[in-house]
C-alpha positions in Angstrom: -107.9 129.5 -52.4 -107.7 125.5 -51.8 -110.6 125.7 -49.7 -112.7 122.2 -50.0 -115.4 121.0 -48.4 -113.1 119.3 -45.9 -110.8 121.9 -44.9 -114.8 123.7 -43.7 -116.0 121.0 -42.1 -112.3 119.3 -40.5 -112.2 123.1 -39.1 -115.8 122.8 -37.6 -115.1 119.7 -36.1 -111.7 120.2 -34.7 -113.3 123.5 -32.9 -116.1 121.3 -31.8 -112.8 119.1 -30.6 -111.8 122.2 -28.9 -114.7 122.1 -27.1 -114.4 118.4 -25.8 -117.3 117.2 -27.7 -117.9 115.6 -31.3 -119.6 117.5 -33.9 -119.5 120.9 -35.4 -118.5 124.7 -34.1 -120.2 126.9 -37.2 -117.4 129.8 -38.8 -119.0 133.3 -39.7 -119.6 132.3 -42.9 -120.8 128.6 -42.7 -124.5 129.6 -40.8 -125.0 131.9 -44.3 -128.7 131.2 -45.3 -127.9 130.1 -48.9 -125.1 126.6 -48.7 -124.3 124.9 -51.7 -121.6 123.8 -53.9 -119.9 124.6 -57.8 -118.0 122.5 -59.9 -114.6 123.9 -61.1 -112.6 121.8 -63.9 -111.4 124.4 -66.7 -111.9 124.5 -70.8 -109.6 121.5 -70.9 -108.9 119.5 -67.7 -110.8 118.1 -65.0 -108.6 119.4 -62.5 -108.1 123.5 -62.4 -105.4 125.5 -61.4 -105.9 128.8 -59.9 -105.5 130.9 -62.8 -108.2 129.3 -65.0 -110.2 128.9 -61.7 -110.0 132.5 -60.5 -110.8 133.7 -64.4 -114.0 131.8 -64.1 -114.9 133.3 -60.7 -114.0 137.0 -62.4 -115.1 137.0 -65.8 -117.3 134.0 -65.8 -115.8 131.4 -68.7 -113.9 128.5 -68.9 -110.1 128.9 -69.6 -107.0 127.0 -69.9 -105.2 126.3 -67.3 -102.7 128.7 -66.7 -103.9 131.5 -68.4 -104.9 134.5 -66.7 -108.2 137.2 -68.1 -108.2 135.3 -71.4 -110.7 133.4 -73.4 -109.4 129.4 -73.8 -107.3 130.1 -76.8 -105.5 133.0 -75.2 -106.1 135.1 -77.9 -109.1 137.7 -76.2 -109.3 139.3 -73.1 -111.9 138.8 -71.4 -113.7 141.5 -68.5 -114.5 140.6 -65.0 -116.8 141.5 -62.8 -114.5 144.3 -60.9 -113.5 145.8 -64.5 -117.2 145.9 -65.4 -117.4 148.0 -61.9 -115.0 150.3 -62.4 -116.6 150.9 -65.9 -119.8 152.3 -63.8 -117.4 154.4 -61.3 -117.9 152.0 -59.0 -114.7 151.5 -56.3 -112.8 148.4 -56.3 -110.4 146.6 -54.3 -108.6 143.4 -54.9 -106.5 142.2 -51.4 -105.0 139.1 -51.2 -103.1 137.3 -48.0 -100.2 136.3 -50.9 -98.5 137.9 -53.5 -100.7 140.8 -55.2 -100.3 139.6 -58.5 -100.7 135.8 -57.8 -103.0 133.8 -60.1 -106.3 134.3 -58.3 -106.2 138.5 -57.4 -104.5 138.5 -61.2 -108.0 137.4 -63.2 -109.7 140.2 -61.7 -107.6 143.1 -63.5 -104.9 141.3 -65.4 -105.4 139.5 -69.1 -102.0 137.0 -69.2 -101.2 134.4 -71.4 -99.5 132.8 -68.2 -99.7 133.3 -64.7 -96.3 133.3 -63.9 -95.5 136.7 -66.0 -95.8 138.6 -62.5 -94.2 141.6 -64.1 -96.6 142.0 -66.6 -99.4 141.3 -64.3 -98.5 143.8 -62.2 -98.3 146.3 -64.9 -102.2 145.0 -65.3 -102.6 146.5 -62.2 -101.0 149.7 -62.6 -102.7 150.2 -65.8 -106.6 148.6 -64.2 -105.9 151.3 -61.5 -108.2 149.9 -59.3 -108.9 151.8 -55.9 -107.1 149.8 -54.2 -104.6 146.5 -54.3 -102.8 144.7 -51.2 -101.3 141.9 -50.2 -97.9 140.8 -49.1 -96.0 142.0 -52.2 -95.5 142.9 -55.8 -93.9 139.5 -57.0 -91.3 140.0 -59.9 -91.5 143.9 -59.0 -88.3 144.7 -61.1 -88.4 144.3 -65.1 -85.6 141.8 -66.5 -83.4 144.7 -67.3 -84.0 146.6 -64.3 -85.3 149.7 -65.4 -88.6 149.2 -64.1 -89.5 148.8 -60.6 -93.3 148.0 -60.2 -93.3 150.1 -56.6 -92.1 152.7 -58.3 -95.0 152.8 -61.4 -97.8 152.6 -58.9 -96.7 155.3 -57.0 -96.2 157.5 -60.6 -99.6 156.6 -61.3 -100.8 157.9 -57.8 -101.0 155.2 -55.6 -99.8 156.1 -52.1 -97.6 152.6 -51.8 -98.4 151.9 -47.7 -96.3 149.1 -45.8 -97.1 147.4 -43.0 -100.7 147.4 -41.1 -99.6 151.2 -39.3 -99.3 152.8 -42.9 -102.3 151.4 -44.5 -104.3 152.6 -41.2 -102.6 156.2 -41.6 -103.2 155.9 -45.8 -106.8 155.4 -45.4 -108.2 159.1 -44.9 -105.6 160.3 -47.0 -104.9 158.6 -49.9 -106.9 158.1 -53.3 -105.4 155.1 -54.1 -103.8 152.6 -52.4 -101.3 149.8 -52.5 -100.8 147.7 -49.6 -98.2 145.6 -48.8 -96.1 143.7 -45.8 -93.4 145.2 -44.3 -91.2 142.5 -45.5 -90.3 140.3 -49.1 -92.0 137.4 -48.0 -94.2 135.8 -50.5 -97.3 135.4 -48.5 -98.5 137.0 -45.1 -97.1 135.1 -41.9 -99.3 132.4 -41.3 -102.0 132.4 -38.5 -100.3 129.9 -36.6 -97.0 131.6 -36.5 -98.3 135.1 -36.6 -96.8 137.3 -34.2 -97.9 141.0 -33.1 -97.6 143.8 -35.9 -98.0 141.3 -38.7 -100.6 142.1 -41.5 -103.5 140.3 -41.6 -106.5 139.1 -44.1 -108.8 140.2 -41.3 -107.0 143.4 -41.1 -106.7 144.1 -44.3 -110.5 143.4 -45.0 -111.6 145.8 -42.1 -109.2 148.8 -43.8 -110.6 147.5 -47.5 -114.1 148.4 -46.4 -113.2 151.3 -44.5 -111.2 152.7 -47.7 -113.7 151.9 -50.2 -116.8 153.8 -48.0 -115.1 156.6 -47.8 -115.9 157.2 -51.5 -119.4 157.0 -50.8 -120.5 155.3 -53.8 -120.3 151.7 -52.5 -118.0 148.8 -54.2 -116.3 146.0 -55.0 -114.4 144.3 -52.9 -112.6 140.2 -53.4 -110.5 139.6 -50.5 -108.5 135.8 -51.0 -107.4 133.8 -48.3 -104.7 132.1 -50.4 -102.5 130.4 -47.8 -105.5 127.8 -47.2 -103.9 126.4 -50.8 -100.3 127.6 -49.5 -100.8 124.7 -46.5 -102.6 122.2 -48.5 -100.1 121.9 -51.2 -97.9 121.0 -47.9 -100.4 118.6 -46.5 -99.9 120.8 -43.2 -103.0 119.9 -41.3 -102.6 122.3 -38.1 -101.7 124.6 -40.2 -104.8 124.4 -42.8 -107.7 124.5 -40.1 -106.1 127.6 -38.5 -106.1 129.4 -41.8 -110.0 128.7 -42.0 -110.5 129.9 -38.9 -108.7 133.2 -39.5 -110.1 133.5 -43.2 -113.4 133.3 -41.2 -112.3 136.2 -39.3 -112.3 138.1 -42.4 -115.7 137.3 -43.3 -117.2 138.1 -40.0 -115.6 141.6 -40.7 -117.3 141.7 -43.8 -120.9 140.0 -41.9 -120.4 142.9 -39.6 -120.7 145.4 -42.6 -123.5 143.6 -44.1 -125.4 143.8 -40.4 -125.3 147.8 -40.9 -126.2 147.7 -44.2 -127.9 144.4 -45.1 -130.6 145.9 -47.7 -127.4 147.2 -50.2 -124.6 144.5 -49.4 -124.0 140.9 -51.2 -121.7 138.7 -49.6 -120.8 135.7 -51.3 -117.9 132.9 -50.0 -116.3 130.4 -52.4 -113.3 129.0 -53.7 -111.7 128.8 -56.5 -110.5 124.7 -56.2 -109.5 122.0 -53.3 -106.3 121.2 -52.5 -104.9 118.1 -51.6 -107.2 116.2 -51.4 -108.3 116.4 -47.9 -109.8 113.5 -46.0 -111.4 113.0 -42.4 -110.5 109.7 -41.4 -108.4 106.8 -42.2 -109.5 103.9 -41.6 -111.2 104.3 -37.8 -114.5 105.4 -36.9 -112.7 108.5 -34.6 -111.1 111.4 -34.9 -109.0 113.1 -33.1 -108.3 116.5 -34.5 -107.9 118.0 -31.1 -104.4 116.4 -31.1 -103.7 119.4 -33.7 -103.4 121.6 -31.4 -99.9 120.4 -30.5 -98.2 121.9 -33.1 -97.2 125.5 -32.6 -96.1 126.5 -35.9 -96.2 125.4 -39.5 -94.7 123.1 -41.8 -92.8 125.9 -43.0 -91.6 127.6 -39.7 -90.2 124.0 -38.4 -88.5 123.2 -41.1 -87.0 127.2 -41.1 -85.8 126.1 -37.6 -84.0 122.7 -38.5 -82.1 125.2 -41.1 -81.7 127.3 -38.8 -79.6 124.3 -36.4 -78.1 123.3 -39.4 -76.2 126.8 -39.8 -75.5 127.0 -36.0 -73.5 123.6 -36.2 -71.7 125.3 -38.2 -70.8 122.0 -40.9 -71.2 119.7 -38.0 -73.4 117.4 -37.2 -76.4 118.3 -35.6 -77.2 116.4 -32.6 -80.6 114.2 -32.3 -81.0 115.6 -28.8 -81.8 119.4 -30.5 -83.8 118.0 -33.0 -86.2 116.2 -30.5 -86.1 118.8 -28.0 -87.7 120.8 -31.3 -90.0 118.2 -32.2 -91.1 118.1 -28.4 -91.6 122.3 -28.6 -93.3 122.9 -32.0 -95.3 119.3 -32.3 -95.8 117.7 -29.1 -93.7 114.4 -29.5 -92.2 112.8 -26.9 -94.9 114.7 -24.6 -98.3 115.2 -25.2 -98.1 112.9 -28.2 -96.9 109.7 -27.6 -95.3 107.7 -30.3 -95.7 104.3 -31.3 -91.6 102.5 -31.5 -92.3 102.1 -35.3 -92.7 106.0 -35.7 -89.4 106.6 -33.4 -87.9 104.7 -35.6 -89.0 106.4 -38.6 -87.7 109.8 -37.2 -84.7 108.5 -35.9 -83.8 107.0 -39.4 -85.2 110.1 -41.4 -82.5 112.3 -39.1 -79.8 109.6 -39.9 -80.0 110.3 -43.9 -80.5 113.7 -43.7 -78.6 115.2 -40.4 -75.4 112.9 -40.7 -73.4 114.3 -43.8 -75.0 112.2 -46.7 -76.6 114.1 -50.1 -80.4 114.3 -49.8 -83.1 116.0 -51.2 -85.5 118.2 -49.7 -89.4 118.0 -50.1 -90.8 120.2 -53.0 -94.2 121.5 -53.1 -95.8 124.3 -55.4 -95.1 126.6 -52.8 -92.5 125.4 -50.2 -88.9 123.5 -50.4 -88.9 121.9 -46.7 -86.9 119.8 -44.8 -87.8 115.5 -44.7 -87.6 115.5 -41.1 -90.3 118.3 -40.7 -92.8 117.0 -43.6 -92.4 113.1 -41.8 -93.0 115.3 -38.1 -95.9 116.7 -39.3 -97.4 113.2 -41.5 -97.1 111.6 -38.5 -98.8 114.1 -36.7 -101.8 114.0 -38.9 -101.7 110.6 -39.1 -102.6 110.4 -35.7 -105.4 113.2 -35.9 -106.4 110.5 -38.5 -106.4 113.3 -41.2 -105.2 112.2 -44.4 -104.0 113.3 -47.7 -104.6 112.4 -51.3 -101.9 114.6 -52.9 -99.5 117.6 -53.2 -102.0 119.4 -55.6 -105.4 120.1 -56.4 -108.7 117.9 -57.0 -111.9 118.3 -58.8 -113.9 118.0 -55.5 -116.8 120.5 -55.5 -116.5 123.5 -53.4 -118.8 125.0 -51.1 -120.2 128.6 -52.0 -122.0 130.7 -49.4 -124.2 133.8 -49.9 -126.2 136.0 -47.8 -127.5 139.4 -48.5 -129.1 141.0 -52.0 -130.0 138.3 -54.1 -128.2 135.4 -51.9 -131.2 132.9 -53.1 -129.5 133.4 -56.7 -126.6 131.1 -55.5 -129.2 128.0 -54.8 -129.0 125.0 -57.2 -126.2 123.4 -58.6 -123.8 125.7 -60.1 -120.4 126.3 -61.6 -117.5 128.4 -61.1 -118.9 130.5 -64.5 -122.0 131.0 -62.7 -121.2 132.6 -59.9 -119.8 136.6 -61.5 -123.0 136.6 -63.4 -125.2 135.9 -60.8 -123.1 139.2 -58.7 -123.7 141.3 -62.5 -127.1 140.4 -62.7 -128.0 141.4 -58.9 -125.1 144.6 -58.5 -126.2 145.5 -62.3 -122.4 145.4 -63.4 -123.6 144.1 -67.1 -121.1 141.0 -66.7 
């Protein structure tokens, strides 16, 4: 989800960086024989949203945006390529490293006149019952009255309802059908920069998907999103963007590793549903220096959890500029391995003087994220300096990159659009899309 042309190749070339030398490091996925691109605007903008996106990449037409398994009027369902599985017995799983019912996941099964009727959607699910569904939760679980509790209907219907990386391991031989979800309410899976050990994973999660579905014996169908690439790139979070590349690529090695065992009955194809933010490689100079990235320890997000996080020890008070560049100095760099020019010292220093010193302010809103000033002008600067820029908040009508390898990759050559890519899987899986 998000994932541009730009948040590939800034990821190649900051691992190149890595390295010390200028160039490209190639992911799992980008050395794919067939490498190409798809157009994504929906039935009535130029610019999609995720919904409208993810219904073209499941069901192959063009929606409105918003709307979720429906034709453009959102008056008839229409089926996607996993439903047209399931029709032939085929398994299918849908996993996700954000909520389980979020836009993209929800085109596959769900047939919405919006994508923000979670409820509903999830009741999609229930109702789909496809083999299997994870990701870090059931948004809008409970029903506006509170008689329905979405946990509670999957496992009614036969789901075994497995939290946490430990469970979905144990679930795997046992269960029939499986929902997977985080051991915690968050709304997405920790990111990979501030992942610590025991937190679920979209590599994880893909290597248990497979394992799950085989068991069945009658192969499957399997879309597994890496929607925090779009989480970070609504934020503009650089660091945090090119680390979630590199650990969606993790997932699709795990996948590559299948298709290596069984490469004359497996299809892999990698896309994305839309870029986000509008992601440039340079600004202005003929260098980059992306390497600098690797200052910053944790996201966007995480820092400006941590300012709240002073604010509440202060207690009401005031909280010192010391604390806050001693933070700056552990999570970005500042004042240590990045040196900063006066003018940006001063643009801190008078950022932390409206916003730490009593006065009214307002934090920074995204799709996704509320954050604190000081931590979204931490991490500009940052990128600034990485000379990574930024055209927006949202999402563009750049072309994504699609990769395939496997059955029928040569398909995917030639310019294409999001519709085209589900028919090209029916036609080569036979799912009659």
């Amino acid at each position: 989800d998000g994932m541009g042309m730009n948040q590939v190749n800034g990821t190649e070339m900051f691992l190149a960086e890595c390295e010390g030398r200028i160039g490209t490091e190639a992911l799992s996925f980008s050395g794919f024989p067939v490498r190409d691109f798809i157009t994504t605007y929906s039935a009535y903008n130029a610019i999609t949203c995720s919904s409208a996106a993810g219904t073209a990449l499941a069901c192959g037409v063009k929606t409105r945006n918003g709307i979720v398994g429906l034709d453009s009027l959102g008056q008839k369902s229409v089926a996607s390529i996993a439903e047209r599985a399931q029709g032939l017995g085929i398994p299918v799983g849908i996993i996700t490293s954000v909520g389980m019912n979020h836009a993209t996941p929800a085109a596959f099964y769900s047939h919405q006149k919006s994508r923000n009727m979670y409820f509903e959607i999830g009741q999609d699910a229930v109702e789909r019952g496809f083999d299997l569904y994870g990701g870090a939760r059931v948004l809008g679980a409970v029903s506006e009255d509170g008689s329905t509790n979405l946990y509670d209907s999957f496992e009614q219907a036969g789901y075994v309802v497995a939290r946490g990386m430990d469970a979905f391991e144990q679930a795997i031989s046992e269960a029939s059908k499986l929902l997977v979800v985080q051991d915690s309410e968050a709304d997405a899976l920790p990111y990979a920069i501030d992942r610590k050990p025991g937190d679920m994973t979209l590599p994880g999660m893909t290597r248990g998907a497979i394992d799950f579905l085989m068991k069945k014996n009658k192969g499957f169908f399997l879309m597994a999103e890496g929607g925090e690439i779009d989480f970070a790139s609504h934020s503009n979070d650089g660091a945090t963007v090119l680390r979630e590349v590199v650990d969606f690529a993790e997932a699709v090695r795990v996948a590559y590793d299948f298709y290596l065992q069984h490469p004359d009955e497996t299809l892999i194809v990698v896309t994305a549903d839309h870029e986000t933010g509008g992601l440039v490689l340079g600004n202005g100079s003929s260098d980059l220096n992306l390497k600098l990235l690797t200052n910053q320890k944790m996201s966007l997000s995480a820092l400006s959890g941590e300012m709240r996080r002073l604010r509440k020890a202060a207690g009401g008070k005031e909280v010192a500029w010391n604390d806050l560049k001693e933070l700056l100095t552990e999570s970005l760099g500042f004042w240590n391995a990045v040196s900063l020019t006066a003018e940006e010292e001063k643009a801190l220093s008078d950022c932390y003087e409206e916003t730490f010193s009593g006065k009214s302010f307002d934090m920074v809103k995204t799709l996704y994220s509320e954050d604190e000033p000081l931590a979204v002008l931490a991490v500009g600067i940052l990128n600034t300096k990485a000379r990574v820029s930024w055209a927006s908040d949202g999402h563009s009508a750049t072309p994504v990159p699609v990769y395939a390898i496997g059955v029928g990759a040569d398909l995917f050559s030639g310019r294409l659009d999001n519709t085209d890519i589900p028919k090209i899987i029916s036609d080569v899986a036979g799912y009659g899309l």
